[in-house]
Structure formats: C-alpha cells, structure tokens
C-alpha positions as semicolon CSV with decimal commas, in nm:
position;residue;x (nm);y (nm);z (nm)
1;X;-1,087;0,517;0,580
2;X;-0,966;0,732;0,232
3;X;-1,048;0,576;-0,082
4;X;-0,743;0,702;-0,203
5;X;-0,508;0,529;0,069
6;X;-0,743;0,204;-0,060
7;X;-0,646;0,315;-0,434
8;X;-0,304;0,322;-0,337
9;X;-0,280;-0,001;-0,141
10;X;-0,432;-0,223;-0,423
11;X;-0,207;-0,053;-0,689
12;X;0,102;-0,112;-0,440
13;X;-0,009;-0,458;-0,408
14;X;0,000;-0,509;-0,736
15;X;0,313;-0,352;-0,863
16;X;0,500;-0,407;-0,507
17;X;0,674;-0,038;-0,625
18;X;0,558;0,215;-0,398
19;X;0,673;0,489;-0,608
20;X;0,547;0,360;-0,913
21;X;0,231;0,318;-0,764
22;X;0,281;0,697;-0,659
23;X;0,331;0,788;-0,984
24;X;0,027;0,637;-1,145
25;X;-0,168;0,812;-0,879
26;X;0,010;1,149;-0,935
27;X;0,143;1,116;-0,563
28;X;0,476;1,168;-0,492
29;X;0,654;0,857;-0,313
30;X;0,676;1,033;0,061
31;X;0,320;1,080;0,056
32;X;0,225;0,782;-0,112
33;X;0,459;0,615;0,154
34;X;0,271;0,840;0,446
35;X;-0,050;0,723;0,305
36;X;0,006;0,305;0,320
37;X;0,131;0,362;0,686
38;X;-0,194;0,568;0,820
39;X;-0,350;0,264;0,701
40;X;-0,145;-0,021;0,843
41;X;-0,228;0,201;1,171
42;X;-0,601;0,227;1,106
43;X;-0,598;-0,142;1,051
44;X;-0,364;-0,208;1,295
45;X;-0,135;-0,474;1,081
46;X;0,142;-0,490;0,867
47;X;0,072;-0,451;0,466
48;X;0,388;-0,459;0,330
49;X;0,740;-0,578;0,433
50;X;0,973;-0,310;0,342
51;X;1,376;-0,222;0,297
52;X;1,592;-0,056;0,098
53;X;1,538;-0,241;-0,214
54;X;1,241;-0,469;-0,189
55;X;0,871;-0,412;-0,109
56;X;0,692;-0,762;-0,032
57;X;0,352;-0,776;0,087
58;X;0,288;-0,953;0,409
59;X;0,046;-1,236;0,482
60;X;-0,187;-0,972;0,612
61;X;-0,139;-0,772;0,324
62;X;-0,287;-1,080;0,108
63;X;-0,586;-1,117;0,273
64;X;-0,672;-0,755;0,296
65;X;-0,596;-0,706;-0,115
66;X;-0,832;-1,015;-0,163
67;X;-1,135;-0,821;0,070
68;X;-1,054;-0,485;-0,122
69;X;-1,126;-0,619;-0,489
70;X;-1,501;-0,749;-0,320
C-alpha cells in the first residue's frame, strides 16, 4: 500500500474535494482521482460515493479514516 494514496485518502476524507485534496498534495485531480481508486481496489470496498458535484464518503470509508489516524 503507498503512503501517499493513504495521504491522499485522509486529506479527501476530510475535505470531501478530491481536487482540493490534489492540490494540497501537489497532485493534479486525475491522478489524485487514479490514486483513491487503486486503493478502493487494494481494499476491495468503496471509499467514497462520487458524481458530478458531490463527493461523500461511504460507510466503509468511515471506518477505514478512523483505522488510518491509529
């Protein structure tokens, strides 16, 4: 697992803004975007609930953000 994808996931979770979590992290939002997905795969569940306008983190999500700041 990347420590950066881990970065990225916590700072996402927090600011539910992929790109300005992308930002912060001097990512650009495709790869940050690449980067949250190669983890929901590696874990195999669904961080983040997303559409067009609105980034929500998922039940799952929760529980892995609360085991990340351990």
């Amino acid at each position: 697992m990347n420590i950066k994808d881990l970065t990225l996931f916590v700072r996402t979770a927090q600011t539910c803004n992929i790109t300005a979590s992308a930002l912060q992290l001097e990512m650009s939002p495709a790869a940050a975007s690449a980067a949250l997905k190669r983890l929901e795969k590696q874990l195999g569940v669904q961080l983040f609930i997303r559409s067009t306008r609105k980034l929500r983190i998922t039940a799952e999500g929760e529980r892995y953000s609360v085991q990340c700041w351990r």
